[in-house]
C-alpha positions as CSV (number, residue, x, y, z in Angstrom):
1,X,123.6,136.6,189.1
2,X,124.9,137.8,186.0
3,X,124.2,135.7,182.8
4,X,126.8,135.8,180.0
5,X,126.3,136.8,176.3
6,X,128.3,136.4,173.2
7,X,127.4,139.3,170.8
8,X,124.1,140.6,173.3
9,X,122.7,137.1,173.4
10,X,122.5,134.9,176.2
11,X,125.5,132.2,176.5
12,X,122.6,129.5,176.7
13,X,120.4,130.9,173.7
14,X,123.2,131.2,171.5
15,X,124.9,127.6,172.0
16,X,121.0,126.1,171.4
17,X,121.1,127.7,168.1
18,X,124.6,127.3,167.3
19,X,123.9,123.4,168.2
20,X,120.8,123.3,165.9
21,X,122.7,125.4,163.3
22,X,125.8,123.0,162.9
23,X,123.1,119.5,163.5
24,X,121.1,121.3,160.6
25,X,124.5,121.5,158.2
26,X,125.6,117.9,159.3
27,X,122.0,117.0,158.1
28,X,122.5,118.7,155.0
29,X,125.7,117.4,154.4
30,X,124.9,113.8,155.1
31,X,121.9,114.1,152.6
32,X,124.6,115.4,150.0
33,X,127.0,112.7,150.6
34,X,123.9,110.4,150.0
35,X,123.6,111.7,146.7
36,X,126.7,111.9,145.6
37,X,126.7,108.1,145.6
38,X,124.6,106.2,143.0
39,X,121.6,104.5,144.4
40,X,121.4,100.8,144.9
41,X,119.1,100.1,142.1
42,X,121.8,101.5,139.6
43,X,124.2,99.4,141.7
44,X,122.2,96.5,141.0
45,X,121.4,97.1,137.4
46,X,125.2,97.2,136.6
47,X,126.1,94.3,138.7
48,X,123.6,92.4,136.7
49,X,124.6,93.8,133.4
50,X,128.4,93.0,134.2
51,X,127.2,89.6,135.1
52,X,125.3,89.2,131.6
53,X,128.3,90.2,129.9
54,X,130.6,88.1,131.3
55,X,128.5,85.5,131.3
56,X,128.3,86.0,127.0
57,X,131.9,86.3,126.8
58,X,132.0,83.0,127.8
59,X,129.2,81.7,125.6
60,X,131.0,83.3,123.2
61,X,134.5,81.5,124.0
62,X,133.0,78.0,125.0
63,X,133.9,75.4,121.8
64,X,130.9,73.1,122.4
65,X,128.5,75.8,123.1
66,X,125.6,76.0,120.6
67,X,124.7,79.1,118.3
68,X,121.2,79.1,121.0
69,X,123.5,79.7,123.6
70,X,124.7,82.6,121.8
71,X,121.5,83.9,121.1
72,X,120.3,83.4,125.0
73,X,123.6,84.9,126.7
74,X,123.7,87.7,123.7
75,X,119.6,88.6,124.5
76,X,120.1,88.3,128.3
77,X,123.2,91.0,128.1
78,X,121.4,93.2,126.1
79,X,118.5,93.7,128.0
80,X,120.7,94.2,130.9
81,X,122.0,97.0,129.5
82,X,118.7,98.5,128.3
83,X,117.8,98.5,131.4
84,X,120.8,100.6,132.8
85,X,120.0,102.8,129.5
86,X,116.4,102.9,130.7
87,X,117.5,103.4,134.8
88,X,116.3,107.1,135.5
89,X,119.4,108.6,137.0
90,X,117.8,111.0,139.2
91,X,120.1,112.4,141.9
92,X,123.9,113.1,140.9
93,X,125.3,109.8,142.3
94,X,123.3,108.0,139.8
95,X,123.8,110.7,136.8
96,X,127.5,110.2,137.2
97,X,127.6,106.7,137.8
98,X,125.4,105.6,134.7
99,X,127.1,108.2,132.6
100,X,130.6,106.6,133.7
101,X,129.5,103.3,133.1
102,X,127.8,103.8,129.5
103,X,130.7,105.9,128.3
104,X,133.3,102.5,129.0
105,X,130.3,100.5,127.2
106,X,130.5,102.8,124.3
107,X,134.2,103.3,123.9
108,X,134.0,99.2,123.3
109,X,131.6,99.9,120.8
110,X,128.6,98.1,122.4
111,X,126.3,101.2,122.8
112,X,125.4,100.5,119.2
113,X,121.6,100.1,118.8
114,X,118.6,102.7,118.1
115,X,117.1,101.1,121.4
116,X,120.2,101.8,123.9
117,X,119.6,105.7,122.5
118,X,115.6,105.8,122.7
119,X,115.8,104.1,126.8
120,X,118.9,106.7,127.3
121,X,116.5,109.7,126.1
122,X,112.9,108.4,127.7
123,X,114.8,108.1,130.7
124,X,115.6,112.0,131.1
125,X,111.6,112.2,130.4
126,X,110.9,110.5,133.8
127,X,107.5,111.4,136.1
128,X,106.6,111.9,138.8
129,X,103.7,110.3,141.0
130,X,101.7,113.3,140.0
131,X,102.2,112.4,135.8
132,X,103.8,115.6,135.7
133,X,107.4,115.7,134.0
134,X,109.6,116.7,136.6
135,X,113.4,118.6,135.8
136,X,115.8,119.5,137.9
137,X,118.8,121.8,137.3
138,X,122.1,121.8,138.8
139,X,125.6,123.5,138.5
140,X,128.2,120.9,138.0
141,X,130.8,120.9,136.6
């Protein structure tokens, strides 16, 4: 019985490994896909803060609304967005999506206060379960 071999390895050996090889890069490439898309917490933190701000636009525009309205809707929006400020964008979907996000919030004008900037820089300073500050570097572009 003769066995046959693609490049001196057995036919059977080679298509195990080839298998494994191509299930180990579809693997790979489903984890990167992953992370190229922001995480749902981010999601989540947007979605709320887009809520907030709608939601003070119209306090805003409402005739009989009081100047405590104001207030409320104007403190619920901001701490919305502190908290997307504050969101540790760890993995490259969530780098780009918060970095998208806050750069239309700024060209409005509304990235204005010392606290957006100090919750944007403590959350680059982000730990780990260990307490030990953790950085990652990549090559984007």
């Amino acid at each position: 019985m003769t066995v046959a071999t693609i490049a001196g390895i057995p036919a059977t050996s080679f298509v195990k490994v080839a298998t494994a090889s191509i299930v180990r890069r579809m693997i790979n490439r489903l984890g990167e896909r992953r992370d190229q898309e922001p995480s749902r917490d981010l999601r989540t933190l947007i979605k709320a803060h887009k809520a907030m701000y709608a939601a003070f636009g119209k306090a805003i525009h409402e005739m009989d609304g009081s100047n405590r309205d104001h207030d409320i809707a104007s403190r619920a929006e901001e701490g919305a967005l502190l908290a997307v400020c504050a969101y540790p964008a760890v993995r490259e979907g969530d780098r780009r999506a918060k970095g998208r996000y806050l750069l239309k919030i700024e060209a409005r004008g509304e990235l204005d206060l010392a606290e957006h900037m100090q919750a944007l820089l403590r959350s680059t300073m982000w730990k780990d379960r260990t307490g030990f500050r953790v950085v990652t570097l990549t090559s984007e572009p």
